[in-house]
N, C-alpha and C positions, 0 to 999 in steps of 0.2 A: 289507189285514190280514184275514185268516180264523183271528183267536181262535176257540174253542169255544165257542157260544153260552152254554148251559147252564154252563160256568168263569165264562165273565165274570160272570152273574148269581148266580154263589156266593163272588164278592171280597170283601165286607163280613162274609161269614159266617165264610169264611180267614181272613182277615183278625184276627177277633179271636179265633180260635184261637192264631194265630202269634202273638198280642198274647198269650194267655194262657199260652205257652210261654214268653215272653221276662219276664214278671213273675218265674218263677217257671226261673230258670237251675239247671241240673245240672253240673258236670263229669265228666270221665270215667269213665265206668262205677262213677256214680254216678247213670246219669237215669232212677232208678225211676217218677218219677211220670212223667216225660217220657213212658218205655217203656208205661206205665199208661193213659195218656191214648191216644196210638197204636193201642195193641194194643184199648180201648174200642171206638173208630172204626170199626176195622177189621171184628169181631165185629158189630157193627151195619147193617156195610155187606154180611158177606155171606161176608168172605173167612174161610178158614182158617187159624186164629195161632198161632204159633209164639216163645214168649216165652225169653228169658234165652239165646239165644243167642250166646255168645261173654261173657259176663256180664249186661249188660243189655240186647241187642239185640233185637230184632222181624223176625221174618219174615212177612208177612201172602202167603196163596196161594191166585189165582184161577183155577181150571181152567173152559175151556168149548170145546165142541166136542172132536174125539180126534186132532188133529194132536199130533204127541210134538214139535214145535218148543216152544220155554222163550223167556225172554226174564228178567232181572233189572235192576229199577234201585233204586237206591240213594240214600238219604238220610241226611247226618250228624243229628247230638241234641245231642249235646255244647256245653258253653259254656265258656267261660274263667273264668281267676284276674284278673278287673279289676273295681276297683270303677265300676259306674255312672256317668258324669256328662253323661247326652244329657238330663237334664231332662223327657222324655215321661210323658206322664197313664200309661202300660203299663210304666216302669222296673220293674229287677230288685225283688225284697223279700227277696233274698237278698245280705247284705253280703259284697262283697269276690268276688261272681259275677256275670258277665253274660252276653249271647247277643252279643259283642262283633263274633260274625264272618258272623252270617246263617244259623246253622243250623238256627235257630226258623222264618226262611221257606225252607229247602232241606225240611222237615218238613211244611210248610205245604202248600207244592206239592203235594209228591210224596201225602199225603193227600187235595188236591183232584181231582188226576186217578184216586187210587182210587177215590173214590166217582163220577165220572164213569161210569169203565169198571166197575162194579163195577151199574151203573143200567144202561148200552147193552149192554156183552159182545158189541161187535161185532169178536168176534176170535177165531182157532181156536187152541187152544195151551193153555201155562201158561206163566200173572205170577207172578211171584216180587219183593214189594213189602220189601226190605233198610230198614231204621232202624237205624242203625250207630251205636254208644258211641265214646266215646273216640278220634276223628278227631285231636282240637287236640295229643294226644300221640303220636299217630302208630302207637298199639295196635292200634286198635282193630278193622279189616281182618283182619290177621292173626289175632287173637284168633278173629273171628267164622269164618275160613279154619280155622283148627286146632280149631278147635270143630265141624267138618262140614259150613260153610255149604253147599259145592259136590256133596257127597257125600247129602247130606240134600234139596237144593232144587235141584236141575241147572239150568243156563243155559249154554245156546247162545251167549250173549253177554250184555255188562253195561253198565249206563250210569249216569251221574251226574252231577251239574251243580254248580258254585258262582256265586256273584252277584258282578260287579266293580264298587263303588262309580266313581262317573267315567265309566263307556261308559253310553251313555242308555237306559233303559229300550226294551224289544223290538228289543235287538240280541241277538247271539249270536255267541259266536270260539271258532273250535274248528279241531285243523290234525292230521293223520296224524302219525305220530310220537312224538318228546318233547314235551309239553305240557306238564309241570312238572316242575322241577328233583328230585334227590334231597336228602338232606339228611342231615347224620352231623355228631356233636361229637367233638372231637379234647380230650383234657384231658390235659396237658402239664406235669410235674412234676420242676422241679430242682432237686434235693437239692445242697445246697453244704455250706460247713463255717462258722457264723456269727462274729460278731467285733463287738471294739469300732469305733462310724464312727471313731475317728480312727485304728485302726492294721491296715486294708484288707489289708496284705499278709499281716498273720496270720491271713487269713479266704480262704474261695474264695466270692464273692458273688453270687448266683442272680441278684438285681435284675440286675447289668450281663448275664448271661445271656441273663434275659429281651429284656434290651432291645435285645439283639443276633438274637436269635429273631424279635421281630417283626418287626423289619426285614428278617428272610434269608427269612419266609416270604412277603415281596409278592414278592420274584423270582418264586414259583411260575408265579403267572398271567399274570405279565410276561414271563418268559422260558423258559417250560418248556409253554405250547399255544399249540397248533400256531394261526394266523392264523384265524381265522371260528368257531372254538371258547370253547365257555361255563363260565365257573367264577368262584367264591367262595371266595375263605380270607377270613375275616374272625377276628380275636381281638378276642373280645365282652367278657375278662373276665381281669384281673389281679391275682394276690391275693399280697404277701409284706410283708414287716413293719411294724412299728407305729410306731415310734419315730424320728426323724433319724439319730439316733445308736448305732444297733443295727442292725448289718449280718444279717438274717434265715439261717436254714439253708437254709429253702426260698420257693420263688417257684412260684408255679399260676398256667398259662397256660388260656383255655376256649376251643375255635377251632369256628364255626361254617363248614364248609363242604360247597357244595354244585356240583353240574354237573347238565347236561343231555344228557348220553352218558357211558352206561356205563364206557367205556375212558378219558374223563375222567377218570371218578371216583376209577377204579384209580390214576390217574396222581399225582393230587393225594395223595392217600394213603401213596402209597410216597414222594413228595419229601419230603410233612412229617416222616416218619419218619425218611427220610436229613439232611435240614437240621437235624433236632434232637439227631439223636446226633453229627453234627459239632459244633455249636455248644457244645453238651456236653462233647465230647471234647476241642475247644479252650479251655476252660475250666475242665476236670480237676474236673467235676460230673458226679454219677450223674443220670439218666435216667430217668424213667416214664414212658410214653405209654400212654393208652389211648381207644382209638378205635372208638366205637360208630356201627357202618354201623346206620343210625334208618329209614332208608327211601328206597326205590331212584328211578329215574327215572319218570316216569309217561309212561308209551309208549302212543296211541292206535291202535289198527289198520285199516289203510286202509281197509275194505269197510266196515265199523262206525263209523268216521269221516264218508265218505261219505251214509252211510244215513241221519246225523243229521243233516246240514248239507243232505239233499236235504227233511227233514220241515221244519226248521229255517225253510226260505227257501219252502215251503209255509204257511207261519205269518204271517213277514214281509216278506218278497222277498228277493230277490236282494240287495241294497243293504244289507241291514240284518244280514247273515251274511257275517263274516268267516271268511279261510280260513288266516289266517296270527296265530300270538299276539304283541304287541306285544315287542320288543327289551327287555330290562331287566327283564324278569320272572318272577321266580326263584324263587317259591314251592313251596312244598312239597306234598303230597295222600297221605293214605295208600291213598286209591282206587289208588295206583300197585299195591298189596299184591295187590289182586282182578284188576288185568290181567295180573301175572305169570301169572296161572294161567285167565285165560277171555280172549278177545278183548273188545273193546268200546272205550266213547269217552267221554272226559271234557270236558264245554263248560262257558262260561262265560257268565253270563245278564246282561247289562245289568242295575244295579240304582242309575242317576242318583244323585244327590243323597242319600246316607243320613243320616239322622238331620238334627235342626235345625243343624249345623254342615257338612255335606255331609264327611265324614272318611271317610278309608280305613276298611278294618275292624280290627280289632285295639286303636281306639282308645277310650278310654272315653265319647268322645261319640256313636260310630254308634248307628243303628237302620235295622235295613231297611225296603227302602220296599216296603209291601206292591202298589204299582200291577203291583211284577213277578210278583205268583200266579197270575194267569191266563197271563200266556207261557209260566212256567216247566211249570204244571200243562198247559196245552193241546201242549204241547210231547211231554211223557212219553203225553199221552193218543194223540196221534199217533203215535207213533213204536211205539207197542205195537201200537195195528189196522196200523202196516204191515206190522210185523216179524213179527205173527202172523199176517197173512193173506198172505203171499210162497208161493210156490208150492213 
């Protein structure tokens, strides 16, 4: 293992930084103090700050030597709408928020390795250090894009990392490609004509509608892609009357889905739209669909891919860098947003056992396990002296 010496001896220090982030959770461009404490850091260590970008975001920016090569990596801020229940002496003091998903040590990190690089500067170029709002809603990329990130702070390429509860600390999976799924809600609206329950035929009834919709949209993924291809319809959410005996006018369908190619996505898209105005139409019910594409595939690009899985397995070997992402996993990244428009690579960092319950993220017991700041941070600190000193 060739951690960063000088990382490793700054974990206790991360450590309760990321603890003192995760006390005190933000949501969505809402992480003023979050942004505040960051942009501090940053200003202290050296770099050049750039505040309220995209609403609350951070750009911190290291120039040395006069190679015009860039380089960007990126860290979320953002925490969730869950209340707390992992128990730790560092829980939220913010009710009904937490740091549910490890953004508190994606922050952690990518701070540790600027002050790293920020002390050696052993690299010719300009860092361009991203603190990104509002990931968990999938804005916040975009936002920080239409706000100039690209135009204002140029990068040759971009990079980012999240932490997988369950792969063991000082691994790493990362694969050319789709690395994580897209993600779009479909909200689905049948207006019937309502009635008394006992005399159905004087009524056109959305419920049997519906529940004839659910059922026509598993064909999609059953019988509409193609064999070795990836997709999601899932209906997460059904809302139509109150009463036994009151046949409603309308019935709300909420359908989360998602693919890992484009052409999927298209596909899934146009069926749900076709199965529903049938379903409709055989049931002499008006129709509303409205289908918000949230966020596209996240596509890593080979050379960029490559470059981080070559730093990667300089960290922890061979053995410990996977090159292929596990089957069944469908998550979403708004990082997807910043590779539409730069090359770059999205990895995922070992992070064991979270929290005293060892739970996925998203759950109200996690907490990340700070043992991963130094890989994560030694990680970014390599990958910038390579990518800035390449010829």
């Amino acid at each position: 293992m060739q951690l960063i010496p000088e990382i490793l001896a700054w974990q206790e220090e991360f450590s309760q930084i990321r603890r003192q982030i995760h006390q005190h959770p933000e949501l969505g461009f809402e992480e003023s103090a979050t942004a505040a404490l960051v942009a501090g850091y940053l200003r202290q260590w050296g770099y050049e700050v750039h505040e309220r970008i995209g609403g609350t975001g951070v750009v911190g920016v290291l120039r040395q030597g006069d190679s015009p090569r860039s380089i960007g990596i990126r860290a979320d801020m953002d925490a969730l709408p869950i209340a707390e229940e992992s128990g730790v002496p560092h829980a939220s003091r913010n009710a009904g928020k937490m740091h549910a998903c490890g953004h508190d040590g994606h922050t952690a990190i990518l701070l540790s390795a600027a002050r790293y690089l920020a002390e050696t500067r052993r690299f010719d170029g300009t860092l361009n250090l991203i603190f990104q709002p509002a990931e968990e809603t999938l804005q916040g990329a975009r936002r920080m894009i239409e706000d100039g990130l690209f135009e204002r702070f140029p990068c040759d390429a971009v990079y980012a990392l999240h932490n997988m509860p369950g792969l063991p600390v000082g691994m790493f999976v990362s694969q050319p490609g789709a690395m994580s799924a897209s993600s779009d809600v479909a909200t689905i609206r049948l207006v019937g004509v309502g009635g008394h329950g006992a005399m159905p035929h004087k009524a056109r009834d959305p419920i049997v509608a519906a529940a004839e919709l659910v059922l026509a949209l598993q064909s999609i993924v059953a019988r509409n892609l193609p064999a070795g291809e990836v997709g999601v319809v899932t209906v997460g959410a059904i809302h139509a009357g109150d009463a036994p005996n009151v046949i409603p006018d309308v019935a709300t369908l909420k359908l989360s889905v998602r693919a890992t190619n484009p052409d999927i996505r298209a596909l899934l898209r146009r069926r749900i739209s076709e199965i529903s105005q049938g379903v409709a139409l055989a049931h002499g019910i008006e129709l509303g669909l409205d289908y918000d594409e949230r966020i596209g595939v996240l596509v890593n690009t080979p050379a960029e891919t490559a470059l981080l899985q070559q730093v990667a397995r300089g960290l922890v070997g061979d053995r410990a860098v996977l090159t292929s992402v596990p089957s069944g996993y469908l998550g979403s990244e708004d990082f997807a947003s910043m590779l539409e428009v730069r090359p770059g690579c999205y990895m995922v960092l070992g992070n064991g056992n979270s929290g005293p319950s060892g739970c996925m993220v998203h759950n109200p017991g996690y907490d990340f396990n700070d043992s991963a700041i130094p890989f994560g941070a030694s990680l970014w600190a390599r990958l910038v002296e390579t990518y800035l000193n390449e010829a």
